[in-house]
C-alpha positions in Angstrom: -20.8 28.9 23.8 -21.6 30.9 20.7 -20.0 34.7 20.7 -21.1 37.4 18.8 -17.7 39.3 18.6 -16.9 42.6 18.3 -13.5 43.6 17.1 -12.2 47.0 17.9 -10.7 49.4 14.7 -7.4 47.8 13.6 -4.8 49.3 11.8 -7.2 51.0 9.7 -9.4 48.3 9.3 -12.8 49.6 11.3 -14.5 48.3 14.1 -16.0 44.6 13.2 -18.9 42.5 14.4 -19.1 38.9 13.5 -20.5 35.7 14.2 -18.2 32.9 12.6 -18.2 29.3 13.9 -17.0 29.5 17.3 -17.1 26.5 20.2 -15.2 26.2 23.3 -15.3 24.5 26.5 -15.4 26.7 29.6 -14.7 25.7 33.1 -15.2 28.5 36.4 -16.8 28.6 39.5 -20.8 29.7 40.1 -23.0 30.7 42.5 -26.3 29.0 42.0 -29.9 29.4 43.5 -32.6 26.8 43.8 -36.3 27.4 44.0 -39.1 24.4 44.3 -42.1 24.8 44.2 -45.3 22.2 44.1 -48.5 23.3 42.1 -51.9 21.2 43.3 -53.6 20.7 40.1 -57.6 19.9 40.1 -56.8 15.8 40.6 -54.8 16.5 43.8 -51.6 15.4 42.5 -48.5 18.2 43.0 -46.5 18.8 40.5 -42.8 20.1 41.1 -41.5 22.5 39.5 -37.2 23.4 39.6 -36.2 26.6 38.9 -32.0 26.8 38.7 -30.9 31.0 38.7 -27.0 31.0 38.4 -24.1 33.5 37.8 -20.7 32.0 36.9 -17.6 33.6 35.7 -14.4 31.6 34.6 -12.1 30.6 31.1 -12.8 29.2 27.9 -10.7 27.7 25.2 -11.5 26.9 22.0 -11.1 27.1 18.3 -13.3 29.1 15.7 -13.0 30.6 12.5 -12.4 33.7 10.8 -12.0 36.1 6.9 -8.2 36.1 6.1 -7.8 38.6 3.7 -5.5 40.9 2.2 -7.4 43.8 4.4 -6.7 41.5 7.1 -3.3 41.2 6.7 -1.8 44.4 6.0 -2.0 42.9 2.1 0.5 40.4 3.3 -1.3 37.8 1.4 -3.3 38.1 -2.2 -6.5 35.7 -1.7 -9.2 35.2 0.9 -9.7 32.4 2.9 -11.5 31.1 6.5 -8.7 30.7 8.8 -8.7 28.6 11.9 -8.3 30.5 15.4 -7.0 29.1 18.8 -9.5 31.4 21.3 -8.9 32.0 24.7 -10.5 34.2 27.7 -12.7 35.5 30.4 -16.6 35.2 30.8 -19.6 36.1 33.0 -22.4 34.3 32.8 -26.1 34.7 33.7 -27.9 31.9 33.8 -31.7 30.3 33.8 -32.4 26.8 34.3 -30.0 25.4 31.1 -29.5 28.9 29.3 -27.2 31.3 29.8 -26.1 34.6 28.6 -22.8 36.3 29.3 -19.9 38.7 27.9 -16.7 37.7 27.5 -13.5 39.4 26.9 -11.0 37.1 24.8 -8.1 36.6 22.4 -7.9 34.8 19.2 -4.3 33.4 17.5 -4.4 32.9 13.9 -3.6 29.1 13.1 -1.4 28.7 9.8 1.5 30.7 7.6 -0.1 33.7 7.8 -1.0 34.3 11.9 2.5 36.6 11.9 0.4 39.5 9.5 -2.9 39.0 10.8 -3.6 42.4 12.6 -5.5 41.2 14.9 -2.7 39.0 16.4 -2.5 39.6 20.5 -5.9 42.0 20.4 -8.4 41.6 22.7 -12.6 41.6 21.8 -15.5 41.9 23.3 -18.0 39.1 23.0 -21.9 38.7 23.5 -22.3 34.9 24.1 -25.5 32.4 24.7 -24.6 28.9 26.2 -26.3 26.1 27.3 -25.5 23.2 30.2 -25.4 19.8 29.2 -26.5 17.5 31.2 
């Protein structure tokens, strides 16, 4: 899954959009729907073709990254740095064949010495993800 996330205005830090590293592993239930269909071609041999429509909805975990600053961190800290995040959540998918396309709403935890001043500690976002199946 790779989110485009949207942060909402925090502690005077405005809304933000990014689209750091992310990966997680996500497990829910779906509804799929099948469709076959043969096409006769000019040699008389049929050719099938699969077609896989799906919706799906369910969790994800995983770990990303994400700007630690002093902006960040209610100037907690002095430098800037790519911190690692523990991200959790909720998604609904869409899905063709192997793509799909979903939003998600999730959480991210701040990994290190400085997740206690990170202002967006225990905030929600909105996220605008593309995932594929592997198979």
């Amino acid at each position: 899954m790779l989110p485009l996330k949207f942060r909402p205005a925090a502690q005077g830090v405005p809304s933000q959009i990014n689209c750091d590293f992310n990966g997680s592993i996500y497990a829910g239930f779906s509804k799929n729907r099948y469709n076959i269909d043969y096409s006769n071609h000019k040699t008389d041999l049929y050719v099938r073709n699969i077609s896989n429509y799906e919706f799906s909805y369910g969790i994800f975990l995983g770990i990303g990254n994400t700007l630690v600053s002093p902006t960040t961190t209610n100037h907690a800290i002095d430098d800037e740095y790519d911190g690692v995040v523990l991200q959790k959540g909720i998604a609904v998918y869409l899905g063709y064949n192997n793509l799909k396309a979903g939003i998600a709403l999730g959480m991210d935890n701040l990994l290190g010495k400085d997740r206690h001043s990170w202002i967006y500690k225990n905030r929600s976002y909105l996220a605008f993800t593309l995932g594929f199946n592997i198979e």
